[in-house]
C-alpha positions as CSV (number, residue, x, y, z in Angstrom):
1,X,26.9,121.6,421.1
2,X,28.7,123.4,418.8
3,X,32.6,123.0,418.1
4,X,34.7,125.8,417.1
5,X,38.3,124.8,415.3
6,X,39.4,127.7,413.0
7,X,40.9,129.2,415.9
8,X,41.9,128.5,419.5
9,X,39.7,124.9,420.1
10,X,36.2,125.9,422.0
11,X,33.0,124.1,422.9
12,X,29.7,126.1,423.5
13,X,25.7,125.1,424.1
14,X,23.6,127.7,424.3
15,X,25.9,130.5,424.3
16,X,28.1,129.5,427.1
17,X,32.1,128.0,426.2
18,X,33.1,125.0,428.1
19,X,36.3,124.8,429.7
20,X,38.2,122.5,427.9
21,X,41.5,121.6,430.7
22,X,44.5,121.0,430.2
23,X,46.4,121.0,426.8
24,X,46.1,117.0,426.2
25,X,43.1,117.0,427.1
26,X,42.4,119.5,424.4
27,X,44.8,117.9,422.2
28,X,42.4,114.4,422.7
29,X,39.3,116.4,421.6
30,X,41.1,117.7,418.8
31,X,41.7,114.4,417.4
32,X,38.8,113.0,417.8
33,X,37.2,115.8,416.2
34,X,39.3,114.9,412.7
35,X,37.0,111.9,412.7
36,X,33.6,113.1,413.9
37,X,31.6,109.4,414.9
38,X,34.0,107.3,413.9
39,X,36.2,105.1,415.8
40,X,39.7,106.6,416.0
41,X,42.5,103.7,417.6
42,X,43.9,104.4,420.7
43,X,47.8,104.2,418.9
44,X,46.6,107.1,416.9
45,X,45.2,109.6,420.1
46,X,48.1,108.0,422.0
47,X,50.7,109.7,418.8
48,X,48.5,112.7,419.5
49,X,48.9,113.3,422.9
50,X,52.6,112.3,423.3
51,X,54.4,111.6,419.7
52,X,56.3,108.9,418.7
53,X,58.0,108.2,422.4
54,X,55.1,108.2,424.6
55,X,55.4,107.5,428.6
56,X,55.0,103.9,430.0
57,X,51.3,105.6,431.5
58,X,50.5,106.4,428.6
59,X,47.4,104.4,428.4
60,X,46.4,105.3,432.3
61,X,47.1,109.0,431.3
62,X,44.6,108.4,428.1
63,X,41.9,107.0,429.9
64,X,41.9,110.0,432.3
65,X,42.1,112.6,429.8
66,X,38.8,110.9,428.5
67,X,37.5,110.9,431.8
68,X,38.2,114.5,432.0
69,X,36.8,115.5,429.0
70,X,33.7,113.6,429.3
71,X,33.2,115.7,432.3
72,X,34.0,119.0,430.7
73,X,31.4,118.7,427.9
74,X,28.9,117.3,430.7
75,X,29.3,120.5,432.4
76,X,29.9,118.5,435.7
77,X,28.5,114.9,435.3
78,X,30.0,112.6,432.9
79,X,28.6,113.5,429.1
80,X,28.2,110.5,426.8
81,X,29.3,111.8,423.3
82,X,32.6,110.2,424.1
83,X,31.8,106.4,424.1
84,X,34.6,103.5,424.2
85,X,34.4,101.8,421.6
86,X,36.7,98.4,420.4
87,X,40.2,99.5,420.0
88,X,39.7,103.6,420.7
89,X,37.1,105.9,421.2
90,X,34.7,108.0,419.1
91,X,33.3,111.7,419.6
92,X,29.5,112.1,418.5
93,X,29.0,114.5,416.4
94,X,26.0,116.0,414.5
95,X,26.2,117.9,410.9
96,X,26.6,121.2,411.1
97,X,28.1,121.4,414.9
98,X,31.5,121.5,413.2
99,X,32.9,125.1,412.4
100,X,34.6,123.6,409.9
101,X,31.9,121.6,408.0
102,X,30.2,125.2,407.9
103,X,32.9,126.7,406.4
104,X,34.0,124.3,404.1
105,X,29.9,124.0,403.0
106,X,29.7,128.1,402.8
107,X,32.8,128.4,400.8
108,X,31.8,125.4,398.4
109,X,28.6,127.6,398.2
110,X,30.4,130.8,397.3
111,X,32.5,129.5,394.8
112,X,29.4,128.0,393.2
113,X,27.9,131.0,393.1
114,X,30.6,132.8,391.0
115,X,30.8,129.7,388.3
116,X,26.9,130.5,387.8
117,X,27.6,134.5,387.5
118,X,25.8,135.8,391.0
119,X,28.9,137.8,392.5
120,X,26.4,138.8,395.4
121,X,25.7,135.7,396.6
122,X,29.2,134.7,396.3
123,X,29.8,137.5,398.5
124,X,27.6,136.6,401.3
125,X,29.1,132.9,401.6
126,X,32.1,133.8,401.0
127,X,31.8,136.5,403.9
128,X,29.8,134.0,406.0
129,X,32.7,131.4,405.5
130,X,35.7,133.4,405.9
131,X,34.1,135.0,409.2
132,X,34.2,131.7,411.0
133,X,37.9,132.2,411.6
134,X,38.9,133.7,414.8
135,X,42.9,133.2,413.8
136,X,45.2,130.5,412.8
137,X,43.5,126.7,412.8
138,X,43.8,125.2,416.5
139,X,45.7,128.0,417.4
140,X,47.9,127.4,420.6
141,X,48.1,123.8,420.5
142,X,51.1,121.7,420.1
143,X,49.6,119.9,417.1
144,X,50.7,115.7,416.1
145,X,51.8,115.4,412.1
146,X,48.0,114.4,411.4
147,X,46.3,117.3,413.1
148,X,49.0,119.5,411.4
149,X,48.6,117.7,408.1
150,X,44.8,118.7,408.3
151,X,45.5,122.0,409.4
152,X,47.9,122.5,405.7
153,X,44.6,121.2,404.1
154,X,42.5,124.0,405.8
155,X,44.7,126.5,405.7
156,X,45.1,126.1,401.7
157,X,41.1,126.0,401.2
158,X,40.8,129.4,403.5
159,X,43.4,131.3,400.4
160,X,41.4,129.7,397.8
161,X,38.3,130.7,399.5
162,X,39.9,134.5,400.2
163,X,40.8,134.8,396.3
164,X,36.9,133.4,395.2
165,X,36.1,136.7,397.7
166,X,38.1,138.9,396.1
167,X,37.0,137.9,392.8
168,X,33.2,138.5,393.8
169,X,34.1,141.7,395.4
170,X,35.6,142.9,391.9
171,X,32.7,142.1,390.1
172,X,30.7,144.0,392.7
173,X,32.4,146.8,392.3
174,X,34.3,146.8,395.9
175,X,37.9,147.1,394.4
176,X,38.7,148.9,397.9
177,X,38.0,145.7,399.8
178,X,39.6,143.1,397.6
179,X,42.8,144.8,397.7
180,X,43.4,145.1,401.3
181,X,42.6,141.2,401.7
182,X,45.1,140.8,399.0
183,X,47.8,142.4,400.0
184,X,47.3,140.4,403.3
185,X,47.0,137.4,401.4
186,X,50.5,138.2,399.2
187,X,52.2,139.0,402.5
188,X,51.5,135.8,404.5
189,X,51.4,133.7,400.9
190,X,54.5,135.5,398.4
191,X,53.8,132.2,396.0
192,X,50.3,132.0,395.6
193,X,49.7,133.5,391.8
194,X,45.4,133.6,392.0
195,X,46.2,136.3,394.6
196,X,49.0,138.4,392.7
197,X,46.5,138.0,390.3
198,X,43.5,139.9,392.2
199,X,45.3,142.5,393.5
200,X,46.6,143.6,390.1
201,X,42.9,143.3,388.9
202,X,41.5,145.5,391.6
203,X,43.9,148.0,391.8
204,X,43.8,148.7,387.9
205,X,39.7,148.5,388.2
206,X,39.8,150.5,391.1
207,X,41.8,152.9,389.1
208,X,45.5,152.5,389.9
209,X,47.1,151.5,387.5
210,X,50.4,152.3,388.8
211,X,49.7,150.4,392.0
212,X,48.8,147.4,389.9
213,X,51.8,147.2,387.8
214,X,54.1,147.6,390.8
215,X,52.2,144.6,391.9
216,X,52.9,142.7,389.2
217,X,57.2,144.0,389.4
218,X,56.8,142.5,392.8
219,X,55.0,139.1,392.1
220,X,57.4,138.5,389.7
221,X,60.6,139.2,391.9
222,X,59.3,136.6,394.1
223,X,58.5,134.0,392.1
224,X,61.7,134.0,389.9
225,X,63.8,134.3,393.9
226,X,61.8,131.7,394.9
227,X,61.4,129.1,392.4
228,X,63.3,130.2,389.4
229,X,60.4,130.5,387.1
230,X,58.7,133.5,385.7
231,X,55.0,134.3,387.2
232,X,52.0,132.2,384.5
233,X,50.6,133.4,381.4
234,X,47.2,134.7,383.5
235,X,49.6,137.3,385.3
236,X,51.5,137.9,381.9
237,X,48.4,138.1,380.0
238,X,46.9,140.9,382.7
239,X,49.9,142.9,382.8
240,X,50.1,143.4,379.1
241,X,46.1,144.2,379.2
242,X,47.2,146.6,381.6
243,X,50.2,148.0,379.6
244,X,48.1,148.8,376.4
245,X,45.0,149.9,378.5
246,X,43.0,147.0,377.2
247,X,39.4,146.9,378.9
248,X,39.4,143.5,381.7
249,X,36.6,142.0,382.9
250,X,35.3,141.9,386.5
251,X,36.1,138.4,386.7
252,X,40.2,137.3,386.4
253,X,40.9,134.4,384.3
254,X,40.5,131.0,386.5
255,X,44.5,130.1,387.0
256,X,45.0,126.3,385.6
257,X,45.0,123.2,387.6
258,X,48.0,122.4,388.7
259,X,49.6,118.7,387.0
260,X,48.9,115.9,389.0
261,X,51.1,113.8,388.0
262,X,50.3,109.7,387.9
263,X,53.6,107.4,387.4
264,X,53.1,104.6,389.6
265,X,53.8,101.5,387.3
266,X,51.1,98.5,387.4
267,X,51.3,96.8,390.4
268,X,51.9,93.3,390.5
269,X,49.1,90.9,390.0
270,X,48.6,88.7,392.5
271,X,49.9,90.3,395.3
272,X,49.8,88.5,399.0
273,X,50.9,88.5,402.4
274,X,53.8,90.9,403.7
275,X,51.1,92.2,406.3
276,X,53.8,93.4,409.0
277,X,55.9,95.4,406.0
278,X,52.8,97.2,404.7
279,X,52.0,97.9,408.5
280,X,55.6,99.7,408.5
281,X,55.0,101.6,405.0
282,X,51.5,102.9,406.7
283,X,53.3,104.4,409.9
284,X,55.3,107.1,406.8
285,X,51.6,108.2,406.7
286,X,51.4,108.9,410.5
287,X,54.7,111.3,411.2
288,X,57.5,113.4,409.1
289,X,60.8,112.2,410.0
290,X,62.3,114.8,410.6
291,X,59.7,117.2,413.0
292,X,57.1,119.0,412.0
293,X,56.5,120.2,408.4
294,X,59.7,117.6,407.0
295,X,58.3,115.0,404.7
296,X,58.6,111.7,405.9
297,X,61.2,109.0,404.3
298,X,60.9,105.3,404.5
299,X,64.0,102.6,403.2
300,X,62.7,99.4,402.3
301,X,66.2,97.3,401.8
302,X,66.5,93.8,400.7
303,X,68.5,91.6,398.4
304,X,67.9,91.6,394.6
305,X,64.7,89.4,393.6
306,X,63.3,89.6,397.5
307,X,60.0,91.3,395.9
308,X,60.9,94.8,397.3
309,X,59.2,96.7,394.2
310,X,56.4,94.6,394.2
311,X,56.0,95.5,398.1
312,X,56.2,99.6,397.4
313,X,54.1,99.4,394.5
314,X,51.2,97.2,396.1
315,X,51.3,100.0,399.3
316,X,51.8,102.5,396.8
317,X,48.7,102.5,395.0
318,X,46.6,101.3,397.7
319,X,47.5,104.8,399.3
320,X,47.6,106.9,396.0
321,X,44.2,108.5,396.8
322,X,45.9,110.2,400.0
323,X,48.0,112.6,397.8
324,X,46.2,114.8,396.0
325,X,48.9,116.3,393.9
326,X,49.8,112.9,392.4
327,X,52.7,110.2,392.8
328,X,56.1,110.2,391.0
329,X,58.1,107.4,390.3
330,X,61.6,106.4,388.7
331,X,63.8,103.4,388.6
332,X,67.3,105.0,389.3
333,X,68.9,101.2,388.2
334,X,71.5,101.9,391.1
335,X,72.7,98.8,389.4
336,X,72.2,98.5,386.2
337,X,75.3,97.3,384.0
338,X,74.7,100.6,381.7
339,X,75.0,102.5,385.2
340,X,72.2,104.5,387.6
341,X,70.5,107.0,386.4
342,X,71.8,110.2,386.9
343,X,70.0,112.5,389.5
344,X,69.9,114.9,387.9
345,X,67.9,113.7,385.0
346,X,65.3,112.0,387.0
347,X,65.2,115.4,388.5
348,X,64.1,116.6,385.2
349,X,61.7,113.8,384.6
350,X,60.0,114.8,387.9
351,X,59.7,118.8,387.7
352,X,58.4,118.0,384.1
353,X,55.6,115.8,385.5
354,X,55.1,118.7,387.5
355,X,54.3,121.4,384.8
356,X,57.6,123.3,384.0
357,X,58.5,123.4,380.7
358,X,61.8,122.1,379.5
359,X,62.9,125.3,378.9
360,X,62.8,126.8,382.4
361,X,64.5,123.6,384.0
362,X,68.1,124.7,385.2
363,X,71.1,122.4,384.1
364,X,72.4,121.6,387.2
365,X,71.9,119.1,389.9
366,X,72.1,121.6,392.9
367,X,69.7,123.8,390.9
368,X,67.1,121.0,389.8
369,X,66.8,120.0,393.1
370,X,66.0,123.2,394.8
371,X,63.5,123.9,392.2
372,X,62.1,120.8,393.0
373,X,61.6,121.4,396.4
374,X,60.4,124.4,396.1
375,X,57.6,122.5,393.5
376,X,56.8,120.3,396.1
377,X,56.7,122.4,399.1
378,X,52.7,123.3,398.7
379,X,52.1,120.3,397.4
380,X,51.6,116.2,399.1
381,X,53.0,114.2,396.6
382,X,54.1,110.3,397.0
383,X,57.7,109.6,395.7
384,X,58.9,106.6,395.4
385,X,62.4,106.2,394.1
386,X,63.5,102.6,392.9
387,X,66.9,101.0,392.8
388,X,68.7,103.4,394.6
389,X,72.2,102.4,394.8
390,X,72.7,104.5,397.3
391,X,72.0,107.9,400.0
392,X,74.0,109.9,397.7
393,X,72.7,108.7,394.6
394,X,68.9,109.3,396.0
395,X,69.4,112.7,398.4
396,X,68.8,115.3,395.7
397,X,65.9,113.5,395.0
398,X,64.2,113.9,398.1
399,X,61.5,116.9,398.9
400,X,62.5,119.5,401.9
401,X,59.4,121.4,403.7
402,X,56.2,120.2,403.1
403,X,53.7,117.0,403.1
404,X,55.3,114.7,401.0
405,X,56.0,111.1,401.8
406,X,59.2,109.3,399.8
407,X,59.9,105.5,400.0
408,X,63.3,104.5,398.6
409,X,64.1,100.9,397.6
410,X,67.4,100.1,398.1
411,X,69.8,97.1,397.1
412,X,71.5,95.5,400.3
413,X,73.8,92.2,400.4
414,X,71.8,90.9,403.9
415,X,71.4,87.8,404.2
416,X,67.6,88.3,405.0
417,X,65.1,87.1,402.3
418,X,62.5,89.5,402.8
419,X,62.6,93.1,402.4
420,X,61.6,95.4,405.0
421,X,61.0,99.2,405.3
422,X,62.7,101.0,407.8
423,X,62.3,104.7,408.6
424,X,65.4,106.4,408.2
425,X,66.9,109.1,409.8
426,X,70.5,109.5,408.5
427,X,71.8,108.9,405.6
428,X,68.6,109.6,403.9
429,X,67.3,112.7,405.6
């Protein structure tokens, strides 16, 4: 059995494709394949299939949508890869029957490759991984926050995997090649830098030097329009090498690793209970609130001394390993008798923590925050803002597009002696 994902979803044995049904049906098999043999809950297929306001059948509808399937992949008879198991159901899978373990083994292999100086063998896995995709990941289905979430992670190691090509195709000599999958690259992807950076390189290596400072005008236009800063010191560095005719290696300078910021304070020793409002944080993991591609935002209100920092904090860094690009943290001291901090320079604080220098932050407010956004719109960060006073005080704080999750604490005069997180729509969106 082998299961195709970089793509429209399709099953095939022996050379012959399954048909798959309808579109939750599909949409079932997807999700189970983002856990091959493991047990995934039925709340999380049920999110899946019908979002956060799923039908009063929705359990009936799930259980024949597995029966479905099951029949599908037993090409007529019911096939037992899909077994029930306590509290949801699990897909059997096998290593290597997974388009997307190949890929992400072949490109691993590939990139390997070039760190040890064999360009041709790059080349091969590279090719080998790049070729497994038939078009954009689970193309035509209406994908749930966590299938879309993995698709962001795919997606992003397919243009790191494009840009190890290129590279390997310089230093083989096949300039030709790696420019026409970088200029498809810059097209579809304005902001990455590591593929500005290629094209530059194999146009001047492939002898146009024009073409490749042209490239350069145009990497720069976009970056300073899109993010207000000017393009890194690898482009800089290669345009100047370019300018004064300076020989350049095969190989382009690895670009840095981007800051990934750690601020979470200690958490509080100790720590017990509050099971039902660390079930509520989780569920900001499951969903954006506001659609597709929206990071999610969670309140957790409470009178002062109710433990609601101690509550963020303890979730916080129990989660940190499922952001990548780090977690940022500030106490705004909404009210604090010296005031709340200003927005605008926590604002700073974070786009520092981020890797801009201080001298390319803007003054502003309006201006830190889109630069912020645009920071974090590549990136899955966890923010967590503390002592808000209130939505105005914490909105330019809050990342637009993108995969980032933000919990605000925030000062209320309930009555209630427990905090609890609530996922806000207005005022906090």
């Amino acid at each position: 059995m082998h299961f195709a994902l970089l793509g429209p979803l399709e099953v095939s044995r022996d050379g012959g494709r399954f048909g798959l049904g309808p579109a939750k049906q599909r949409l079932l098999l997807a999700a189970l394949l983002r856990r091959p043999s493991e047990t995934v809950p039925t709340a999380a297929l049920t999110v899946a299939l019908w979002g956060d306001d799923p039908p009063a059948s929705a359990a009936a509808n799930l259980r024949t949508y597995v029966r479905g399937l099951r029949t599908a992949l037993g090409d007529g008879a019911p096939w037992d890869g899909v077994a029930r198991t306590p509290g949801g159901y699990l897909l059997r899978v096998e290593p290597g029957q997974r388009d997307v373990d190949v890929f992400e083994e072949a490109a691993a292999g590939g990139r390997r490759a070039l760190t040890l100086g064999d360009p041709a063998r790059a080349c091969e896995e590279l090719d080998r991984a790049l070729g497994l995709w038939r078009g954009a990941f689970l193309e035509g289905l209406p994908l749930s926050d966590a299938l879309d979430r993995w698709a962001g992670r795919l997606e992003e190691r397919r243009w790191n995997a494009e840009e190890d090509y290129a590279e390997a195709l310089i230093a083989e000599d096949r300039c030709p090649e790696a420019v026409l999958r970088m200029r498809g690259l810059v097209e579809h992807r304005p902001l990455r830098q590591g593929a500005w950076l290629h094209l530059m390189l194999g146009l001047f290596r492939g002898g146009d030097v024009a073409g490749a400072l042209e490239a350069h005008r145009r990497a720069r236009e976009v970056l300073v329009r899109e993010t207000g800063l000017e393009p890194g010191p690898e482009l800089e560095s290669l345009h100047r090498d370019i300018l004064r005719q300076r020989p350049v290696p095969a190989r382009a300078t690895p670009a840095p690793v981007a800051p990934r910021p750690r601020q979470l304070p200690l958490v509080t020793a100790g720590f017990v209970g509050r099971d039902a409002a660390l079930a509520a944080l989780d569920s900001s993991l499951g969903s954006g609130s506001g659609g597709p591609g929206t990071a999610a935002i969670t309140a957790v209100s409470g009178m002062a001394g109710v433990g609601k920092t101690a509550l963020v904090l303890h979730w916080a860094h129990g989660v940190a390993d499922r952001f990548p690009d780090g977690q940022l943290h500030v106490n705004l001291r909404g009210y604090d008798e010296e005031g709340p901090l200003p927005a605008a320079d926590a604002l700073r604080g974070f786009i520092e923590a981020l890797g801009v220098p201080q001298a390319r932050i803007p003054s502003g407010t309006e201006a830190r925050t889109g630069l912020f956004r645009s920071l974090l719109a590549s990136r899955r960060v966890l923010v967590v803002l503390d002592n808000a006073r209130d939505s105005a005080h914490a909105r330019p704080l809050l990342p637009g597009a993108g995969e980032s999750v933000v919990v605000v604490t925030v000062f209320t005069m309930r009555s209630r002696s427990r905090a609890r997180p609530r996922r806000t729509g207005s005022p906090y969106e």
